[in-house]
MIPAKOL-836295 format. One record per residue: x, y, z of N, C-alpha, C in turn. Coordinates in nm, 4 decimals. Example, Ala and Ser with C-alpha at 12.3 -4.5 7.8 and 13.67 -1.06 7.14 Angstrom:
! MIPAKOL-836295
+----------+----------+----------+----------+----------+----------+----------+----------+----------+
:       nX :       nY :       nZ :      caX :      caY :      caZ :       cX :       cY :       cZ :
+----------+----------+----------+----------+----------+----------+----------+----------+----------+
:   1.3190 :  -0.5690 :   0.7800 :   1.2300 :  -0.4500 :   0.7800 :   1.3200 :  -0.3300 :   0.7800 :
:   1.2850 :  -0.2250 :   0.7080 :   1.3670 :  -0.1060 :   0.7140 :   1.2900 :   0.0030 :   0.7870 :
+----------+----------+----------+----------+----------+----------+----------+----------+----------+
! end
This chain:
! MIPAKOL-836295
+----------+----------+----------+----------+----------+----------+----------+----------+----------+
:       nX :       nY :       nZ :      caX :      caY :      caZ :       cX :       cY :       cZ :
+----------+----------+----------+----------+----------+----------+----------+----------+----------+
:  -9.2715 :   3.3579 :   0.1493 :  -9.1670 :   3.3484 :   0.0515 :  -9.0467 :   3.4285 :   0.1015 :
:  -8.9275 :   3.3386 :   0.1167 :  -8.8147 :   3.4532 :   0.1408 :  -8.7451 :   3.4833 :   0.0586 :
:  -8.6766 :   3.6002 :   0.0279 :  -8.6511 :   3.6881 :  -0.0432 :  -8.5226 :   3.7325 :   0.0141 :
:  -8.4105 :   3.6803 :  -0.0685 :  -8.2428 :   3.7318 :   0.0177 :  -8.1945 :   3.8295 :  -0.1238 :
:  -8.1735 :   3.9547 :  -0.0644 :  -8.1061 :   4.0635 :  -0.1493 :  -7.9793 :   4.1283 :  -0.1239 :
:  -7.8645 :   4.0896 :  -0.2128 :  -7.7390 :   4.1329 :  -0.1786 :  -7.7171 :   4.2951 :  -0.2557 :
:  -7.6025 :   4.3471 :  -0.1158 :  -7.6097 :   4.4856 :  -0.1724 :  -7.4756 :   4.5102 :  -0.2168 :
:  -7.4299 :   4.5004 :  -0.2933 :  -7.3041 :   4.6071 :  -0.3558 :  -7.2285 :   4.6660 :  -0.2358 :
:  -7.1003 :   4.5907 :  -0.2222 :  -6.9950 :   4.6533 :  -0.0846 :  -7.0927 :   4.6287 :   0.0730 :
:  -7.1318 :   4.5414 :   0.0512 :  -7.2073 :   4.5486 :   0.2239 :  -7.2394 :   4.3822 :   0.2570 :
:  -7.1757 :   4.3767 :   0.3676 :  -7.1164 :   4.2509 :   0.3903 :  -7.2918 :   4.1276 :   0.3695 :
:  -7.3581 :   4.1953 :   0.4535 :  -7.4818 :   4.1453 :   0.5164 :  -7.5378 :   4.1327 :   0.3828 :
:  -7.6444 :   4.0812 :   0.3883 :  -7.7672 :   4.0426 :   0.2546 :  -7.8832 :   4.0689 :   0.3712 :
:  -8.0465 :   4.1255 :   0.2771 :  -8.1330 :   4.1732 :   0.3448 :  -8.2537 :   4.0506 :   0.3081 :
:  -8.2865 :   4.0310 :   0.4344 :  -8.3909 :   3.8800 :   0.3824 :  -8.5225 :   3.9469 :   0.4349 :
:  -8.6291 :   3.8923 :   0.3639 :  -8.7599 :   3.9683 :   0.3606 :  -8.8255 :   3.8712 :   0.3464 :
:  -8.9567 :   3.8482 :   0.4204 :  -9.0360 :   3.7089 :   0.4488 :  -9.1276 :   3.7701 :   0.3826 :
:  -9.1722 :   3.7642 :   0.2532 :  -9.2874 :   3.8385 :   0.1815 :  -9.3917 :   3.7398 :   0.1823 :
:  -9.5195 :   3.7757 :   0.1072 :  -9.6208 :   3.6801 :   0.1034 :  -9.6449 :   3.7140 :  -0.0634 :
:  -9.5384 :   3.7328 :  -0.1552 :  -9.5479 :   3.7300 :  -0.2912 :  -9.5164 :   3.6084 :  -0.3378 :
:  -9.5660 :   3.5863 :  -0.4091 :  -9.5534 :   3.4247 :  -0.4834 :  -9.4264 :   3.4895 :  -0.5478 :
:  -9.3529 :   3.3434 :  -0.5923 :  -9.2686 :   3.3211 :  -0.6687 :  -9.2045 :   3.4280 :  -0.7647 :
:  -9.3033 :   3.4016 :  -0.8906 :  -9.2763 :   3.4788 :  -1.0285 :  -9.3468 :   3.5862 :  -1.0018 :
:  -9.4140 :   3.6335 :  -0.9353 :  -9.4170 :   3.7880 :  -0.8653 :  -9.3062 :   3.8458 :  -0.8156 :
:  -9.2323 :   3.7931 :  -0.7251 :  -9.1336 :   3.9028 :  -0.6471 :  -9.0689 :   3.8584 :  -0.7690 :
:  -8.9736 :   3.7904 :  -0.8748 :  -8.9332 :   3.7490 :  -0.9396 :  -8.9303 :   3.8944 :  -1.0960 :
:  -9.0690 :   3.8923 :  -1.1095 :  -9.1077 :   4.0164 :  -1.1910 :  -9.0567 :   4.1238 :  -1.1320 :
:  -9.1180 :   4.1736 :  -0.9965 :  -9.0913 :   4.3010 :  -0.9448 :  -8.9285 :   4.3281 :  -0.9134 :
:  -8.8805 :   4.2607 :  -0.8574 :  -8.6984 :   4.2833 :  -0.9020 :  -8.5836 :   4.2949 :  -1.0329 :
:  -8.6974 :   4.2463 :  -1.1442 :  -8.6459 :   4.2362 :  -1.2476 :  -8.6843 :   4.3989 :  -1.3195 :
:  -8.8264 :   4.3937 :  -1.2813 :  -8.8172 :   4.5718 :  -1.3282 :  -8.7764 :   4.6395 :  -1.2561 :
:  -8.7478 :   4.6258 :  -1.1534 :  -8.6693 :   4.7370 :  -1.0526 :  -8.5014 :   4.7585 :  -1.1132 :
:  -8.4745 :   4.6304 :  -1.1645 :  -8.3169 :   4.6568 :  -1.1998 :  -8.3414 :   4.6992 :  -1.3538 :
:  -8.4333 :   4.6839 :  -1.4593 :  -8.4469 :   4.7402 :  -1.5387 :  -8.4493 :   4.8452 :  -1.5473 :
:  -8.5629 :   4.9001 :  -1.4608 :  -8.5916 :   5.0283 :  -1.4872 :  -8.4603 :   5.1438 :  -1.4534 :
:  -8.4576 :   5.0929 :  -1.2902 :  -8.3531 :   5.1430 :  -1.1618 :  -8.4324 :   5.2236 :  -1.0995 :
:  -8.5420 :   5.1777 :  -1.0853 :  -8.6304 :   5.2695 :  -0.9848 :  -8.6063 :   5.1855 :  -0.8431 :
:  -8.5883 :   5.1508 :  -0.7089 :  -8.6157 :   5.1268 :  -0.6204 :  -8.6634 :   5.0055 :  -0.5746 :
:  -8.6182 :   4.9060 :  -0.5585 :  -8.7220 :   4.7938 :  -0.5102 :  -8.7772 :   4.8203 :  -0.4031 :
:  -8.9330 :   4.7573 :  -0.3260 :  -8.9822 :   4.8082 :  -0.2316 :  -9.0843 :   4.6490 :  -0.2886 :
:  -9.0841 :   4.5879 :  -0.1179 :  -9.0932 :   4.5114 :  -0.0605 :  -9.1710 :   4.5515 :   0.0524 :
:  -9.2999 :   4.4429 :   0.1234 :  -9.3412 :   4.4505 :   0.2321 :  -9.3566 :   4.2948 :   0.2494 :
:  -9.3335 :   4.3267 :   0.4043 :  -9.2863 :   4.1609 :   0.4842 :  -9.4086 :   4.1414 :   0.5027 :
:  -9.4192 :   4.0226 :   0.5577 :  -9.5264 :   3.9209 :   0.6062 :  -9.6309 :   4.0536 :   0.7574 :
:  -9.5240 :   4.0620 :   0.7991 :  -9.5798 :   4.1913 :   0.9608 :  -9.6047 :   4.3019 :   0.8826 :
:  -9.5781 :   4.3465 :   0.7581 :  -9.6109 :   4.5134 :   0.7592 :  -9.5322 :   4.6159 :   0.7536 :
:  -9.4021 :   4.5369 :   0.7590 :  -9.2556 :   4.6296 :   0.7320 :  -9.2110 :   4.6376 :   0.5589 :
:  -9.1557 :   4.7791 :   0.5383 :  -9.1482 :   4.8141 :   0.4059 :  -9.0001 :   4.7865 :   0.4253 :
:  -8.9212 :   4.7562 :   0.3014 :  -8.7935 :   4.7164 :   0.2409 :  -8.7813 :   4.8094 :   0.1361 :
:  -8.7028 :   4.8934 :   0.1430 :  -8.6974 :   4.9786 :   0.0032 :  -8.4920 :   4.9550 :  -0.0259 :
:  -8.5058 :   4.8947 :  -0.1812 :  -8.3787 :   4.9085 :  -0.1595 :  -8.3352 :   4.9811 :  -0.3072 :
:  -8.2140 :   5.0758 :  -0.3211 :  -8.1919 :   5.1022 :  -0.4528 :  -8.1890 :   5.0581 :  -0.5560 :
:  -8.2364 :   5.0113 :  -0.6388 :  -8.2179 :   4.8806 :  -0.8057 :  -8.0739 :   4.9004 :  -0.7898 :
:  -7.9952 :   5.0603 :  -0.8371 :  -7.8541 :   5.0010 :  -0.8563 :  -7.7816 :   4.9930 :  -0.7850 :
:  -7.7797 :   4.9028 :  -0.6571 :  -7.6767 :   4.8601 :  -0.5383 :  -7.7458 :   4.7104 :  -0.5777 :
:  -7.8187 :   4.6500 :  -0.5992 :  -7.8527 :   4.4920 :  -0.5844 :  -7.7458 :   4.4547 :  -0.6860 :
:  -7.6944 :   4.3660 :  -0.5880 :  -7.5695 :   4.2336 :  -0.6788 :  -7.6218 :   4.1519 :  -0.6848 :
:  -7.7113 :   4.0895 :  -0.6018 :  -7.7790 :   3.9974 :  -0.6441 :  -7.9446 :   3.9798 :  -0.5778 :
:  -8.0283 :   3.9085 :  -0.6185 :  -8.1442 :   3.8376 :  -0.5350 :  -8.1961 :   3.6813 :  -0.5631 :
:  -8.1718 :   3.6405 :  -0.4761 :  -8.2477 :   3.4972 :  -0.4408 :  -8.4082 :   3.4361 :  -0.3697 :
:  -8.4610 :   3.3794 :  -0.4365 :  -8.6211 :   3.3773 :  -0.4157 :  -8.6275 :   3.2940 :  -0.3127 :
:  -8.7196 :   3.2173 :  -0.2666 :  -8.7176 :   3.1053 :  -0.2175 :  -8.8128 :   3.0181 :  -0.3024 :
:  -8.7951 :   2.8884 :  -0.2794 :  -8.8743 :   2.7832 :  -0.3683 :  -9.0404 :   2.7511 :  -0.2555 :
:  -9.1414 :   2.7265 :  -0.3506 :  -9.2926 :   2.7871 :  -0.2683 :  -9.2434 :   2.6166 :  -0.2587 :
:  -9.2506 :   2.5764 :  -0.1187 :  -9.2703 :   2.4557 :  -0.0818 :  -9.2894 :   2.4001 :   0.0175 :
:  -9.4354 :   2.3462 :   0.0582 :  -9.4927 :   2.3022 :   0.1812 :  -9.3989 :   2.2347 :   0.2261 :
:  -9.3808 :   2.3097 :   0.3690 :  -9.3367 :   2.2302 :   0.4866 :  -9.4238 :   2.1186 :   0.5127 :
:  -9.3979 :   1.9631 :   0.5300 :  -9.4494 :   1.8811 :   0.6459 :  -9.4701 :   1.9885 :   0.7574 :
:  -9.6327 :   1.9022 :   0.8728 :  -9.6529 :   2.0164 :   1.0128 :  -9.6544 :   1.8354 :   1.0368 :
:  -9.6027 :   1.8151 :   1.2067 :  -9.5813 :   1.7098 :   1.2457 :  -9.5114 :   1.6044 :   1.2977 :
:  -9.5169 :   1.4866 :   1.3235 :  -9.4308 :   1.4541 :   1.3992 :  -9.3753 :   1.3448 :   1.2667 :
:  -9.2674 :   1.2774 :   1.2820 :  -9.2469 :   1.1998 :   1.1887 :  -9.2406 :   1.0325 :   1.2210 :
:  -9.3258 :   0.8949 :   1.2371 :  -9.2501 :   0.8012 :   1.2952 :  -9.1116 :   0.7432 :   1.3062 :
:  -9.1016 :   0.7182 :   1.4642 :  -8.9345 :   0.6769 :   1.4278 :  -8.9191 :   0.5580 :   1.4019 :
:  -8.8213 :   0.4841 :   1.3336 :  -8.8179 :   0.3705 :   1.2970 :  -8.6568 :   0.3290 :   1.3185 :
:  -8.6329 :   0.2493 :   1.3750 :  -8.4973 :   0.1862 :   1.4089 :  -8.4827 :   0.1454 :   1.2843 :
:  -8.3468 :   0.1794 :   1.2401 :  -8.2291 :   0.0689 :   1.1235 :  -8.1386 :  -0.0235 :   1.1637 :
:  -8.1590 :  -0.1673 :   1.2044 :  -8.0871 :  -0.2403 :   1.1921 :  -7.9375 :  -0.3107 :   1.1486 :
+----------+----------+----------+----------+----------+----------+----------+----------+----------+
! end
């Protein structure tokens, strides 16, 4: 699941390949800006993301959706 978090005055956004479903990371950012305790994130490898609740301007989830694995037939259009 990727996970893009914008920070307040900083050009870049921080993307995080988590293995949280959806309405999980979804929850956990929402109490992080509630509360203003810290969001903290771990990636897919084992790397921690800690970011302040009050610098996030924004966060964007990604949608859980199987990739096709494969080749696709080609088909000429006439």
């Amino acid at each position: 699941m990727e996970i893009k978090i914008g920070v307040q005055h900083v050009a870049r956004e921080i993307v995080v390949d988590s293995a949280l479903e959806a309405q999980e990371a979804v929850e956990r950012i929402t109490a992080a800006i509630s509360s203003g305790t810290p969001l903290t994130l771990t990636d897919a490898k084992g790397n921690v993301t800690v970011v302040p609740a009050n610098v996030i301007g924004y966060a964007a989830v990604g949608a859980e959706q199987k990739r096709p694995v494969g080749f696709m037939p080609f088909t000429k259009d006439d």
